[in-house]
KETORVO-623284 format. One record per residue (C-alpha): residue number from 1; residue in three letters; x, y, z. Coordinates in steps of 0.2 Angstrom, whole numbers. Layout:
# KETORVO-623284
[node NUM 'ALA' [X Y Z]]
...
This chain:
# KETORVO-623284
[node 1 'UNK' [1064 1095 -84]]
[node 2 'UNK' [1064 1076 -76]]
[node 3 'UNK' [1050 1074 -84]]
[node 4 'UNK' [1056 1076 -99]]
[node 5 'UNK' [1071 1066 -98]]
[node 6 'UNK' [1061 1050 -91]]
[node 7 'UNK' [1051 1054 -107]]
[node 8 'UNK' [1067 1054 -118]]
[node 9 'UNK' [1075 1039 -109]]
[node 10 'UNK' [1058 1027 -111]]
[node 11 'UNK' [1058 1032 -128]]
[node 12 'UNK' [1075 1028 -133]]
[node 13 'UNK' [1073 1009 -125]]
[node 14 'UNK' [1056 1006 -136]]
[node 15 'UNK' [1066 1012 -152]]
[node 16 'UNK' [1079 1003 -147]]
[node 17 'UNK' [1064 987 -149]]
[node 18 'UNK' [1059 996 -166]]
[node 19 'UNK' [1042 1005 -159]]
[node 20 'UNK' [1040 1022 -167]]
[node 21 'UNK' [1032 1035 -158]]
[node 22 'UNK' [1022 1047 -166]]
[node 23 'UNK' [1015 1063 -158]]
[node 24 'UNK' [1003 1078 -161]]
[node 25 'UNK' [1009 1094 -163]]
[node 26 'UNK' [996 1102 -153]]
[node 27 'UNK' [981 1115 -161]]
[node 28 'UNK' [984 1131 -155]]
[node 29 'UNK' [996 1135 -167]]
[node 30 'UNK' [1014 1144 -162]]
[node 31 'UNK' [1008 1148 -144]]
[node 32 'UNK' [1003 1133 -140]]
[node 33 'UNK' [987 1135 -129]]
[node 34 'UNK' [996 1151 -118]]
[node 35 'UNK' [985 1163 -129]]
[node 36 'UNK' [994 1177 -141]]
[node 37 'UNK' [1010 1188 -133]]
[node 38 'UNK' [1022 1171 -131]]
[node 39 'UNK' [1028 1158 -140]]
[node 40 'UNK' [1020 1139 -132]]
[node 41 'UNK' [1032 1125 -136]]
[node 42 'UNK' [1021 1107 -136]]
[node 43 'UNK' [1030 1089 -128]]
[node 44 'UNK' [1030 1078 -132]]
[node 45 'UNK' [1031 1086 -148]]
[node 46 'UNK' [1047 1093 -147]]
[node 47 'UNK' [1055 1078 -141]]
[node 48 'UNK' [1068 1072 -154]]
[node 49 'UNK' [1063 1052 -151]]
[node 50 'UNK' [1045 1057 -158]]
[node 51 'UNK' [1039 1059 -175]]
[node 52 'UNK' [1030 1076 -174]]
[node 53 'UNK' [1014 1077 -185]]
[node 54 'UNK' [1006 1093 -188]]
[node 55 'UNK' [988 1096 -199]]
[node 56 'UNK' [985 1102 -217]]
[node 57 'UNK' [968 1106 -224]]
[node 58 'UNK' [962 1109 -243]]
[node 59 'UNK' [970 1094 -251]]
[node 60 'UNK' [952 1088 -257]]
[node 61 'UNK' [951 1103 -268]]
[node 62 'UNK' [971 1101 -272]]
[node 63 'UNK' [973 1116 -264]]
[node 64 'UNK' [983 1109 -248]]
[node 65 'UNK' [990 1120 -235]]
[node 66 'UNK' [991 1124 -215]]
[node 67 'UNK' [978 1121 -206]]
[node 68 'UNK' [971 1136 -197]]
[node 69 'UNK' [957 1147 -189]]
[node 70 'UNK' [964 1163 -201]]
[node 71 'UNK' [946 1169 -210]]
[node 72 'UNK' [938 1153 -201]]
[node 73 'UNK' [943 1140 -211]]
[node 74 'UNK' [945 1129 -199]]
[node 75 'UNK' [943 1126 -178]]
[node 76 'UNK' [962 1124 -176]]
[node 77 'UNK' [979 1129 -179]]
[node 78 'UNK' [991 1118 -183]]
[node 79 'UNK' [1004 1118 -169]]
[node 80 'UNK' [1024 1121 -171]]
[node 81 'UNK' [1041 1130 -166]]
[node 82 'UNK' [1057 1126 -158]]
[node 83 'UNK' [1058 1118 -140]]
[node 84 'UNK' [1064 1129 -125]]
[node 85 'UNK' [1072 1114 -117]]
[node 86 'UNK' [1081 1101 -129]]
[node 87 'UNK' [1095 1107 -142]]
[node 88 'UNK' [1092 1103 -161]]
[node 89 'UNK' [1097 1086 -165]]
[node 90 'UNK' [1113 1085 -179]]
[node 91 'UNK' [1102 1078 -191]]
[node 92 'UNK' [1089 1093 -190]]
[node 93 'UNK' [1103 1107 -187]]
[node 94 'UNK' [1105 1109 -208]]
[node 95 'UNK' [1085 1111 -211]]
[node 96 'UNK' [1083 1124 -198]]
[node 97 'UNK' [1099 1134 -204]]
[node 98 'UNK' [1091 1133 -224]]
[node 99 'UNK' [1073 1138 -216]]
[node 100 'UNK' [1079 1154 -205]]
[node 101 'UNK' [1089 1159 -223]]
[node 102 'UNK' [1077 1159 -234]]
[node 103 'UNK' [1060 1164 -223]]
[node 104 'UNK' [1055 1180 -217]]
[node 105 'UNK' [1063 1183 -199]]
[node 106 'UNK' [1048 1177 -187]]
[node 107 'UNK' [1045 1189 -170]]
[node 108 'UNK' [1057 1187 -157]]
[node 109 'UNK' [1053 1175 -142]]
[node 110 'UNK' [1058 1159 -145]]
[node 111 'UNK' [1075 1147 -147]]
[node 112 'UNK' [1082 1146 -162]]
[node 113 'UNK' [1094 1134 -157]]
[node 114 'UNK' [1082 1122 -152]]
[node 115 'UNK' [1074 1107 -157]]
[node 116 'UNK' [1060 1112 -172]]
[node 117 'UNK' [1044 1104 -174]]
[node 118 'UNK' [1033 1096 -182]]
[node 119 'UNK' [1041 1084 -193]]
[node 120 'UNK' [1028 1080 -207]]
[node 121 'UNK' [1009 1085 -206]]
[node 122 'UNK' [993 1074 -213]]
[node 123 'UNK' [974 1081 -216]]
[node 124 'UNK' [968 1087 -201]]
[node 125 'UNK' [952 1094 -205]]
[node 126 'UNK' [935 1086 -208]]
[node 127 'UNK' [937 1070 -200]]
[node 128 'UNK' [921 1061 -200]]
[node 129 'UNK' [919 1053 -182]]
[node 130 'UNK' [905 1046 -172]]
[node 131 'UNK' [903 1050 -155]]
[node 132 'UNK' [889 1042 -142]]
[node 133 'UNK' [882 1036 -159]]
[node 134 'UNK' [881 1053 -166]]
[node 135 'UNK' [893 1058 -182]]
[node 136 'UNK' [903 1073 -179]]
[node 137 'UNK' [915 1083 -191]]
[node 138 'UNK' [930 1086 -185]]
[node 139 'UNK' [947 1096 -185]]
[node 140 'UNK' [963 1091 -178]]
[node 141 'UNK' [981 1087 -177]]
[node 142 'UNK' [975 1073 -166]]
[node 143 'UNK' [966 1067 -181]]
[node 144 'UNK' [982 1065 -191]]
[node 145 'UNK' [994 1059 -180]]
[node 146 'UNK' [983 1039 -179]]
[node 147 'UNK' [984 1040 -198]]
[node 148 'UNK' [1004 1043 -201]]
[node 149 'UNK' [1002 1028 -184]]
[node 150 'UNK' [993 1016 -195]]
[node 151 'UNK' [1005 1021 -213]]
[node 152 'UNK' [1019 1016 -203]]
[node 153 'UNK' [1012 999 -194]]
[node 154 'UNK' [1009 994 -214]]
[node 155 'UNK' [1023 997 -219]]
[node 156 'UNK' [1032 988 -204]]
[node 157 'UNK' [1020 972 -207]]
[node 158 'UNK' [1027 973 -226]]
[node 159 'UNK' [1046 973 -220]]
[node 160 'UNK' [1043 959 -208]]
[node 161 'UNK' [1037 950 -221]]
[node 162 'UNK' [1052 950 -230]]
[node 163 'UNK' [1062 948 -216]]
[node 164 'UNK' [1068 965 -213]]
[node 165 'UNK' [1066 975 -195]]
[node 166 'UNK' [1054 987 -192]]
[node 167 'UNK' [1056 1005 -195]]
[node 168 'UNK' [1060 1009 -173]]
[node 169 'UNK' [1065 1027 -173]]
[node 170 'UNK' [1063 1035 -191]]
[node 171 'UNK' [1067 1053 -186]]
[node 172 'UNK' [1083 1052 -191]]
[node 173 'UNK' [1077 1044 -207]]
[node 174 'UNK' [1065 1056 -212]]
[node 175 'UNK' [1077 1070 -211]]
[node 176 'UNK' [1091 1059 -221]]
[node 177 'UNK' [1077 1056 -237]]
[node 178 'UNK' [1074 1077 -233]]
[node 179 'UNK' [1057 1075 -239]]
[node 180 'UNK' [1057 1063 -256]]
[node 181 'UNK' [1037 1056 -249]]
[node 182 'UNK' [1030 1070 -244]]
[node 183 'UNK' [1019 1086 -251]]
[node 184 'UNK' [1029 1098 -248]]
[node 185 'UNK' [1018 1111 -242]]
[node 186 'UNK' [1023 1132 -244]]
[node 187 'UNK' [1007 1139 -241]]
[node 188 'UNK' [1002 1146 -223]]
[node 189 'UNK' [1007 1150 -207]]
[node 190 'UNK' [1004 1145 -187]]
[node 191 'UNK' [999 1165 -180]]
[node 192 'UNK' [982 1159 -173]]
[node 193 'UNK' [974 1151 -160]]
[node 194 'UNK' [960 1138 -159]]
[node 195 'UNK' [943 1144 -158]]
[node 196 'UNK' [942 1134 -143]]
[node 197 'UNK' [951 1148 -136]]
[node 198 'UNK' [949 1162 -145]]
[node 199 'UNK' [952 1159 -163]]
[node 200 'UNK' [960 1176 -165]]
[node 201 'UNK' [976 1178 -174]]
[node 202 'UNK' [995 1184 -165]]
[node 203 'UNK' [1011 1192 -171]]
[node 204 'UNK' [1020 1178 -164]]
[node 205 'UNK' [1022 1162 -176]]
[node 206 'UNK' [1031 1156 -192]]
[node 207 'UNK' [1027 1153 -211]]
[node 208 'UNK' [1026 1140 -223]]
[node 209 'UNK' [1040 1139 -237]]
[node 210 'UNK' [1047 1126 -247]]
[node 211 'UNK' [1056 1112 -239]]
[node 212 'UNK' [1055 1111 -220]]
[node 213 'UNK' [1047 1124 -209]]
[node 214 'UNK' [1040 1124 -191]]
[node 215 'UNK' [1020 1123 -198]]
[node 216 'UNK' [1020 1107 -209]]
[node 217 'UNK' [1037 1101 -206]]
[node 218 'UNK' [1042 1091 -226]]
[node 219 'UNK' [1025 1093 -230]]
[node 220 'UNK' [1010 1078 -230]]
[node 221 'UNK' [1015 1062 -231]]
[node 222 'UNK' [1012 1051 -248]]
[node 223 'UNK' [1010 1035 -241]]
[node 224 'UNK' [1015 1025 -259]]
[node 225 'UNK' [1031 1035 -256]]
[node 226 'UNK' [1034 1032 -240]]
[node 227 'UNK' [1030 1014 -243]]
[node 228 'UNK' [1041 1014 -257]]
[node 229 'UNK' [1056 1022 -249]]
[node 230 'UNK' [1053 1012 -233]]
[node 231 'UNK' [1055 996 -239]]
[node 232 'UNK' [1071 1003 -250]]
[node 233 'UNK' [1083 1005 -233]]
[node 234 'UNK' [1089 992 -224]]
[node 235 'UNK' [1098 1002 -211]]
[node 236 'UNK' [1094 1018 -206]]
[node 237 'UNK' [1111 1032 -203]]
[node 238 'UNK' [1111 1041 -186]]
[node 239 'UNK' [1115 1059 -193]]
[node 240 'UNK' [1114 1065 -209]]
[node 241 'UNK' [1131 1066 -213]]
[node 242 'UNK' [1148 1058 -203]]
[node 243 'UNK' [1155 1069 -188]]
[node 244 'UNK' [1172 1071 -199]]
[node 245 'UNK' [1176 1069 -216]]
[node 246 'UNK' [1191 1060 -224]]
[node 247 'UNK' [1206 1068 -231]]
[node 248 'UNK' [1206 1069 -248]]
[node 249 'UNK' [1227 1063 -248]]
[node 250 'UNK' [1235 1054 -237]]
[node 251 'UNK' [1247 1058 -223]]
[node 252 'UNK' [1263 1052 -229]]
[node 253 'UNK' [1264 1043 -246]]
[node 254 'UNK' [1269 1025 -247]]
[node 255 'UNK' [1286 1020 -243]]
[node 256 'UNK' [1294 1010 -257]]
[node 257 'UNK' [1304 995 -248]]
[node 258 'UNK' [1293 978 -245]]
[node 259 'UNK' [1293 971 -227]]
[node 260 'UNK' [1302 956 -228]]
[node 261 'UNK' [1295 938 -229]]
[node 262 'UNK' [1296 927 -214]]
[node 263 'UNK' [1312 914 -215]]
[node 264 'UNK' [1306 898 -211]]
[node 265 'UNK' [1320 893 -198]]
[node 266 'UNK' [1321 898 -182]]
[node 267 'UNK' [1331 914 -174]]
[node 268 'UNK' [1340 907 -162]]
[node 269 'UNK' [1349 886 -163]]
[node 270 'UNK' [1349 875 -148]]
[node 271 'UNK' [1363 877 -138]]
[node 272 'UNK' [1367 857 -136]]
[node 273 'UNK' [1360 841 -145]]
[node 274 'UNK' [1345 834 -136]]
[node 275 'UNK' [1353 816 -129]]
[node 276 'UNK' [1345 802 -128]]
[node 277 'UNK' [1353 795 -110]]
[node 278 'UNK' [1339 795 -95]]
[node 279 'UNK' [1342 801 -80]]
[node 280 'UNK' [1344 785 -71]]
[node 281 'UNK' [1352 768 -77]]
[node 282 'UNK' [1342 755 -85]]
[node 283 'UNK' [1344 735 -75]]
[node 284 'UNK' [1357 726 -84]]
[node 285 'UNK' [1353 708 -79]]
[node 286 'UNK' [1336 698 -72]]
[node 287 'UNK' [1335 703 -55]]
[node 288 'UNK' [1339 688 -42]]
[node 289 'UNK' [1327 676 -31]]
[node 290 'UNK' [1336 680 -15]]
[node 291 'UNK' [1343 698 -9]]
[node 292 'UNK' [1360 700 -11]]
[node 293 'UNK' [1362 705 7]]
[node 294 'UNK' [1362 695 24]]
[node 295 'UNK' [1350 704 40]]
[node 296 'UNK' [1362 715 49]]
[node 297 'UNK' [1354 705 65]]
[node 298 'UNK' [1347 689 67]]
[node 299 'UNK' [1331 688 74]]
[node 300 'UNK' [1331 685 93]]
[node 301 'UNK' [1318 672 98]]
[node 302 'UNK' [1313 682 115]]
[node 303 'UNK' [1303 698 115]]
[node 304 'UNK' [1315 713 117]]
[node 305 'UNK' [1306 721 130]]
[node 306 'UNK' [1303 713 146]]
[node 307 'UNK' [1282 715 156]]
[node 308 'UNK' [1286 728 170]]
[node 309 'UNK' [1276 719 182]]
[node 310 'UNK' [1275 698 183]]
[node 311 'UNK' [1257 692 182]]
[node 312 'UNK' [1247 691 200]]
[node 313 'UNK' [1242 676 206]]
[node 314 'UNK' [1227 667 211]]
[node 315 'UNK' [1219 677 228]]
[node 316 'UNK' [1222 667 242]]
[node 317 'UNK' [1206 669 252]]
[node 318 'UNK' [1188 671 245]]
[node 319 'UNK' [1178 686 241]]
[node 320 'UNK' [1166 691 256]]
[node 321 'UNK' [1148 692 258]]
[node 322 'UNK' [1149 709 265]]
[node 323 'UNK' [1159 724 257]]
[node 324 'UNK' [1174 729 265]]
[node 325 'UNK' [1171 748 268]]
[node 326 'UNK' [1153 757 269]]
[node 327 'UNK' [1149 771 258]]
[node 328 'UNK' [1153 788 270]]
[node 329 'UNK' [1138 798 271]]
[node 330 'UNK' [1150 814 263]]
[node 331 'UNK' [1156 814 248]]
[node 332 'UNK' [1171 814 246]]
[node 333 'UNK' [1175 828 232]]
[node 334 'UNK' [1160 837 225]]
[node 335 'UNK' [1162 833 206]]
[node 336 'UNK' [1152 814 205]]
[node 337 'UNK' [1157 796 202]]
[node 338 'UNK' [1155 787 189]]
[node 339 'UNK' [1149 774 202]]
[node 340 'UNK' [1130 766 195]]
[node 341 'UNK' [1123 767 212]]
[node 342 'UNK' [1128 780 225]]
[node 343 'UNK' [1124 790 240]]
[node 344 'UNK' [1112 801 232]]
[node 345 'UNK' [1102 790 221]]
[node 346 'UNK' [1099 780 241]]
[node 347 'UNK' [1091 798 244]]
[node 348 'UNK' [1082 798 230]]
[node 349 'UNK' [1074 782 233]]
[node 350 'UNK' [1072 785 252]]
[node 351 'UNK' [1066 800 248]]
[node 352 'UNK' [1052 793 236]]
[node 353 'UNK' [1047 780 247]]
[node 354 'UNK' [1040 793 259]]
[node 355 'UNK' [1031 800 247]]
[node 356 'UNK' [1022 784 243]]
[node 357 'UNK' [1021 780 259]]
[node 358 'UNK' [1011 798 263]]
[node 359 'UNK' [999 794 246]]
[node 360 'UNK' [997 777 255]]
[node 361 'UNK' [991 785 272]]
[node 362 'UNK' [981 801 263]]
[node 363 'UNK' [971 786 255]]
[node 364 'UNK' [970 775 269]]
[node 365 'UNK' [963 791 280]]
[node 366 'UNK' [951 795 265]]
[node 367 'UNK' [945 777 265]]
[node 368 'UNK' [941 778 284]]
[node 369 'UNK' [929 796 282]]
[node 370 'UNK' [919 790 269]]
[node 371 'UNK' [916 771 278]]
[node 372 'UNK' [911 784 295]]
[node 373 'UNK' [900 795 283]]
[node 374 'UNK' [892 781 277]]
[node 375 'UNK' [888 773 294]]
[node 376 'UNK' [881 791 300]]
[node 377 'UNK' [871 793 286]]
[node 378 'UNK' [862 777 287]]
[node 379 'UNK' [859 778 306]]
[node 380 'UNK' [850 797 303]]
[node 381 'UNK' [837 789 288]]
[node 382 'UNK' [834 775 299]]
[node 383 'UNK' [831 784 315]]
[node 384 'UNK' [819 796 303]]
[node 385 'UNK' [810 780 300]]
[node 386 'UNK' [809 775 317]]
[node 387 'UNK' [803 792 324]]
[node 388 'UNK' [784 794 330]]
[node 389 'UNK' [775 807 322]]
[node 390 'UNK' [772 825 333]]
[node 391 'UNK' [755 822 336]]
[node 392 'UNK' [755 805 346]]
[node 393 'UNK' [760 802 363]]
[node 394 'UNK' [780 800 364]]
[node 395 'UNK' [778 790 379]]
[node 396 'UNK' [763 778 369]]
[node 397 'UNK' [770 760 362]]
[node 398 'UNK' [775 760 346]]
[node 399 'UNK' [767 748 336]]
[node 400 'UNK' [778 738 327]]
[node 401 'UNK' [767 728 314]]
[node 402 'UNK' [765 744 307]]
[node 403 'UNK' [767 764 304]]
[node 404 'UNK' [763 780 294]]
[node 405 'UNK' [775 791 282]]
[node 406 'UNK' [772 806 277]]
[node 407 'UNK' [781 808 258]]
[node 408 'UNK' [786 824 256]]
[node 409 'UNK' [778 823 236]]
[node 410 'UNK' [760 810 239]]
[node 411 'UNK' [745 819 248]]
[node 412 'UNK' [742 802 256]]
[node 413 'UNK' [749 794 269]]
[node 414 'UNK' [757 777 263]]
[node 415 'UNK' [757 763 274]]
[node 416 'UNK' [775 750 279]]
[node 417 'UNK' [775 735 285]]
[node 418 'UNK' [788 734 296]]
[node 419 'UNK' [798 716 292]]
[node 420 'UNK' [811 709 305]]
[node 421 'UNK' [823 704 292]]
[node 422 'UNK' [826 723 285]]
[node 423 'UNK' [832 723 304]]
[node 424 'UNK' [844 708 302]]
[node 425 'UNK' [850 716 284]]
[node 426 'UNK' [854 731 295]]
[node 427 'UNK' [863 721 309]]
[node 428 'UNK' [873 713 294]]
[node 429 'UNK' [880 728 285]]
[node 430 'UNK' [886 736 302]]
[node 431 'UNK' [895 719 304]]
[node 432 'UNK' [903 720 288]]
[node 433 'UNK' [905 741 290]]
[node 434 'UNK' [915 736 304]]
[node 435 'UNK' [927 723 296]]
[node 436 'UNK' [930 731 279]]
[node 437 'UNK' [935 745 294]]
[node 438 'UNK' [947 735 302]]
[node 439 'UNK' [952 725 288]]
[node 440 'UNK' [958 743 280]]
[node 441 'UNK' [966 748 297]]
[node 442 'UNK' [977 733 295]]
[node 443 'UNK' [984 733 278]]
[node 444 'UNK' [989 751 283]]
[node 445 'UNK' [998 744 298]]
[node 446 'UNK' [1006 728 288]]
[node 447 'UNK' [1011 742 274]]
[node 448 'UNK' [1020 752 287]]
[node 449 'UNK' [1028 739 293]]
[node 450 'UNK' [1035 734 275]]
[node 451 'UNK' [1044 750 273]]
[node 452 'UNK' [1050 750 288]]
[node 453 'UNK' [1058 731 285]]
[node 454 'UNK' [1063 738 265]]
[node 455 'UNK' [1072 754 276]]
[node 456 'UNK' [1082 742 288]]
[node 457 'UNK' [1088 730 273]]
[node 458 'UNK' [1095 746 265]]
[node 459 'UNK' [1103 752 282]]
[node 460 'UNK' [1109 736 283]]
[node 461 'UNK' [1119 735 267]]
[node 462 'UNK' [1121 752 263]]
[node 463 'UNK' [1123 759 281]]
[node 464 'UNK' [1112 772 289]]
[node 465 'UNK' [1109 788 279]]
């Protein structure tokens, strides 16, 4: 049931843009694909925002009627009835009273009440198709639905060129006109199925009879009528006819006395004369150069209020070198000053000072072990030189001019001469080992003694913290 009202709501909007919906009845006649013993109702057919379309056959031999399997005339029944769901429209409510007065009384089963379908019908039989390249012969109510599609998309195209709107929702039309286009159609019924599903023939179903039925609706559609009308409306009624009709005499007949004319003057008078005094009084002469009015008090030439304190004079002796007090080592309330340089920016300094002082001495330190390394490392390669082999006597001379050195890579021996001045270059670099040593161990004492100076000054001004 949702379902069908989204339908019905969608629907509404795109008539509401002029699109007109058209729908197939369906092909298994009155039961609608459920097979013989119940009556089958079709949606979107038997929604009343649709155009319903149902099949005819036999109008090439001017022998038109419903379409249907009875005798196997054709593959399909034309599909139609009365919704289960939605009420008859009030457009459609006079066409179903005429068509249950004058046709024979259908088997019970379905809603009389509700809406009927189809609305009109078109050929549906012997369509010529082609399918994966293959012509096929065809029946359907499918097949005539496209074709009442494309009668009304030329007949739209015709009113928008003469700058009407397009036709929208028609069902209301259609049913307005009761059929002036069509072929009304009186022979035939909707008792069978499809041969899709059985093809056999049911109690259940309705006849065909002049004007509108539930098997072809007004009949088939003769499009130079329906063009023809079309293009004749302008505006399209809701209902066939108005929910109340006027009286035929009015209520009350006319009184005879006139209304009388509107007087020209006003109702009420003004209670006084407008004046044309203002509210204040206008100057009388040119106003004078001086005010007409002496001060109440002559200005006095002293100032009226008197300084509270007499200015200080000059201070009688000079400013010391020293400050008077010393900063205590306490503050003296615990929220700071506002003084630039106080007790605990001293710290911080003082406090920093060490800390260079102990990057000083961690590098000073480093200095010295890597001068001692280097001395140590140098006396090892060169006593490794100076060391006699295994093989000779350690108590033999050791010639001087000359001696043997195994390399660790060469096979061969390679021969040194020894030379007195590698000796001297030796002697010189323990020299200057020893005074980059001491020069090193003095800057750290001198830089000591620095601080220590820097430290008293600040005592000495600041006092000792």
């Amino acid at each position: 049931m949702m379902y069908i009202e989204l339908f019905n709501l969608e629907a509404m909007k795109l008539s509401l843009r002029g699109v007109t919906i058209v729908a197939a009845s369906g092909d298994d006649g009155a039961a609608g694909g459920s097979g013989c013993g119940a009556y089958n109702p079709m949606f979107p057919a038997s929604s009343p925002y649709v155009v319903s379309v149902g099949a005819t056959m036999g109008a090439e031999l001017n022998h038109e009627k419903a379409c249907s399997t009875r005798k196997g005339a054709a593959t399909i029944t034309s599909g139609g009835g009365f919704s289960s769901v939605m009420p008859a429209p009030a457009f459609q409510q006079k066409v179903i009273q005429e068509y249950f007065r004058t046709a024979q009384s259908p088997v019970s089963g379905f809603n009389r009440s509700g809406r009927g379908y189809p609305d009109v019908s078109l050929a549906g039989r012997h369509f010529i198709t082609v399918v994966a390249e293959r012509i096929r012969i065809e029946d359907g109510t499918s097949a005539a639905t496209p074709v009442l599609g494309g009668m009304v998309s030329l007949v739209n195209a015709e009113r928008l060129s003469r700058g009407l709107p397009s036709l929208g929702w028609i069902t209301p039309l259609l049913y307005s006109l009761n059929g002036s286009f069509t072929n009304d159609i009186v022979t035939g019924d909707n008792k069978c199925v499809s041969k899709a599903l059985s093809g056999s023939c049911c109690e259940e179903g309705f006849l065909a009879t002049e004007g509108w039925d539930p098997v072809t609706g007004f009949g088939s559609v003769d499009f130079e009528k329906f063009l023809k009308t079309m293009m004749s409306v302008s505006s399209f009624p809701p209902s066939v006819s108005p929910s109340a009709s006027p009286s035929t005499q009015p209520s009350g007949s006319p009184s005879a006395d006139v209304a009388p004319s509107p007087v020209e003057s006003s109702s009420v008078s003004p209670s006084a004369p407008p004046t044309m005094m203002t509210t204040t009084a206008l100057p009388t002469g040119s106003p004078s150069l001086f005010p007409s009015h002496s001060p109440s008090c002559p200005p006095t030439a002293s100032p009226s209020l008197d300084p509270s304190l007499p200015p200080t004079t000059l201070p009688t002796t000079p400013p010391t070198s020293r400050p008077s007090a010393y900063p205590s080592p306490v503050p003296s309330s615990p929220s700071p000053t506002n003084s630039s340089f106080t007790v605990q920016s001293l710290q911080q300094i003082s406090h920093s000072s060490e800390m260079d002082n102990t990057v000083i001495i961690s590098l000073s330190l480093a200095a010295v072990v890597l001068i001692l390394f280097t001395c140590v490392v140098y006396r090892i390669s060169r006593n490794r030189c100076e060391t006699p082999s295994d093989t000779e006597d350690p108590e033999a001379d050791f010639p001087l001019d000359t001696f043997q050195w195994q390399s660790p890579i060469a096979t061969n021996p390679v021969d040194f001469e020894y030379d007195d001045e590698f000796d001297s270059h030796s002697n010189g670099l323990d020299t200057i080992n020893s005074q980059l040593l001491e020069s090193v161990i003095s800057s750290f004492y001198s830089s000591n003694e620095a601080e220590e100076n820097e430290e008293e000054d600040i005592n000495f001004k600041y006092g000792n913290i």
